[in-house]
N, C-alpha and C positions, 0 to 999 in steps of 0.2 A: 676364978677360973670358970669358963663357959662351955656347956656343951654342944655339939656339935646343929644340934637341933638350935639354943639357945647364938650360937653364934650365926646359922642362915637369917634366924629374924632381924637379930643385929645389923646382919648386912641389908638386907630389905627393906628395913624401915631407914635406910642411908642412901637408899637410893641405888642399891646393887644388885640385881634381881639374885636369889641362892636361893638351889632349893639344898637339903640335908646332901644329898648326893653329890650337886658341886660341892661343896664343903670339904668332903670327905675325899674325892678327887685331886681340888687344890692343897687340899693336905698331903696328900701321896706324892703329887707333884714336886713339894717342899717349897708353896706358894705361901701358906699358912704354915706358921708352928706352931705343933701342937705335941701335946706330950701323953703319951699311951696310959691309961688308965692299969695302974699297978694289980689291981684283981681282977680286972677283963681288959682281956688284951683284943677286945673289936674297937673299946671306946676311946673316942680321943677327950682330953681336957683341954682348952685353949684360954691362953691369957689373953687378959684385954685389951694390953698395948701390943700386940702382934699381930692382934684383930684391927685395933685401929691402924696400924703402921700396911698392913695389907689393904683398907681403906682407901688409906692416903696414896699407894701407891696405883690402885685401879683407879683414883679418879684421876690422879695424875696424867696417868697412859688415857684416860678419855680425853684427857681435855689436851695435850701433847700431839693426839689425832686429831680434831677438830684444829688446832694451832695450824698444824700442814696443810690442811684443807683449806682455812682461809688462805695463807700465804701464797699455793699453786694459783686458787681463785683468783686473789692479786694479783700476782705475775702475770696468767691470762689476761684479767682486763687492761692493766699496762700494756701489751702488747696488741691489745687490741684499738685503746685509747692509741699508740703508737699510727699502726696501721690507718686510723681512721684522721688524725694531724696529716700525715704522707698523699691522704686522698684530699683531704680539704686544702691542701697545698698546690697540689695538683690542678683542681678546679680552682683556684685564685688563679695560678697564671693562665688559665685560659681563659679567664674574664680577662685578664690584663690583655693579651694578646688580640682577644675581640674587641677591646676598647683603643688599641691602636689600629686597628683595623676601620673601626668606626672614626676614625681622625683620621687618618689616611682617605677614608670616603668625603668625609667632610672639605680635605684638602682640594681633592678633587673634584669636587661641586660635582659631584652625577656625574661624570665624564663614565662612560660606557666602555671603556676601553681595562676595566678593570678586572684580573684573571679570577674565574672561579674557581679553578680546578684548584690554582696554588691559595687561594685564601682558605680555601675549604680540606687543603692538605693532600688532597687524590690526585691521583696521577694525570699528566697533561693529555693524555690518551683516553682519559673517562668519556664515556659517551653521557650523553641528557639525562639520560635515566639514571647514571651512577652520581650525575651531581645534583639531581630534585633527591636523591635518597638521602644522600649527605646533607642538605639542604633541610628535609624533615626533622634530621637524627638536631641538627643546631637548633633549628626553632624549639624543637621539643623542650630543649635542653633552658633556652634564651627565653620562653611562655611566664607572664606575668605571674600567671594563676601557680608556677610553680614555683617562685620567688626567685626566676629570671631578669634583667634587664629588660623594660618595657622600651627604652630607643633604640637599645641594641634589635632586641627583636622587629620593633618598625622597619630599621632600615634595612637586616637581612630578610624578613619578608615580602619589600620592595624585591629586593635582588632577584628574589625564590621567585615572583610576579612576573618578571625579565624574562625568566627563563623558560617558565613555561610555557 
């Protein structure tokens, strides 16, 4: 049997921080059992297997909470790995779609009769300066240095040259 003093080092040196006071707390609580010392009734006696079984069960609940944590943690990045598949999905068909674009130019050897407004998706009403802006936002996008397409970007910055 341990006493209450004897059972906080117990937990401390287990890696529980206690001081006499928790002890005596989680005893009242009926976290710990302990049994009232027969000729003073302040002092608790506590058995060893009650002590370790209260142990076993705080590290459980730590480690139970840590358990959740990773799991949400999980979930988060799945969903964020998710979200970020959906975006590189996204950027694939618009290289697809500028690479048909860039055949379709191809097809048409330079012919000048090719619409910017609908290649570049804005409206037939754009004026110059809504389709050099359009025109920047592609290039930016199509720039070598940013692991763009370098023919792609050639021949939409011919275009962008057109129109200026």
């Amino acid at each position: 049997m341990l006493s209450v003093k004897e059972a906080a080092a117990h937990l401390t040196s287990n890696g529980i921080a206690a001081s006499d006071q928790e002890v005596m707390t989680w005893i009242k609580e009926g976290k710990i059992k302990a049994k009232m010392d027969k000729r003073r009734n302040t002092t608790y006696k506590i058995h060893i297997k009650d002590l370790i079984a209260f142990m076993i069960q705080t590290h459980t609940a730590h480690l139970t909470s840590q358990l959740e944590e990773s799991l949400q943690e999980n979930r988060r990045l799945t969903e964020k790995i998710e979200l970020l598949k959906t975006r590189v999905h996204i950027e694939q068909s618009k290289v697809r779609t500028l690479k048909k674009c860039l055949n379709t130019q191809i097809e048409l050897n330079g012919s000048s009769t090719m619409n910017y407004s609908e290649l570049l998706g804005v409206n037939q009403d754009s004026n110059s300066h809504d389709l050099k802006k359009e025109f920047k936002k592609l290039l930016k996008a199509l720039h070598p240095d940013r692991g763009g397409d370098e023919r792609l970007f050639k021949v939409f910055h011919e275009h962008y040259e057109n129109i200026k």
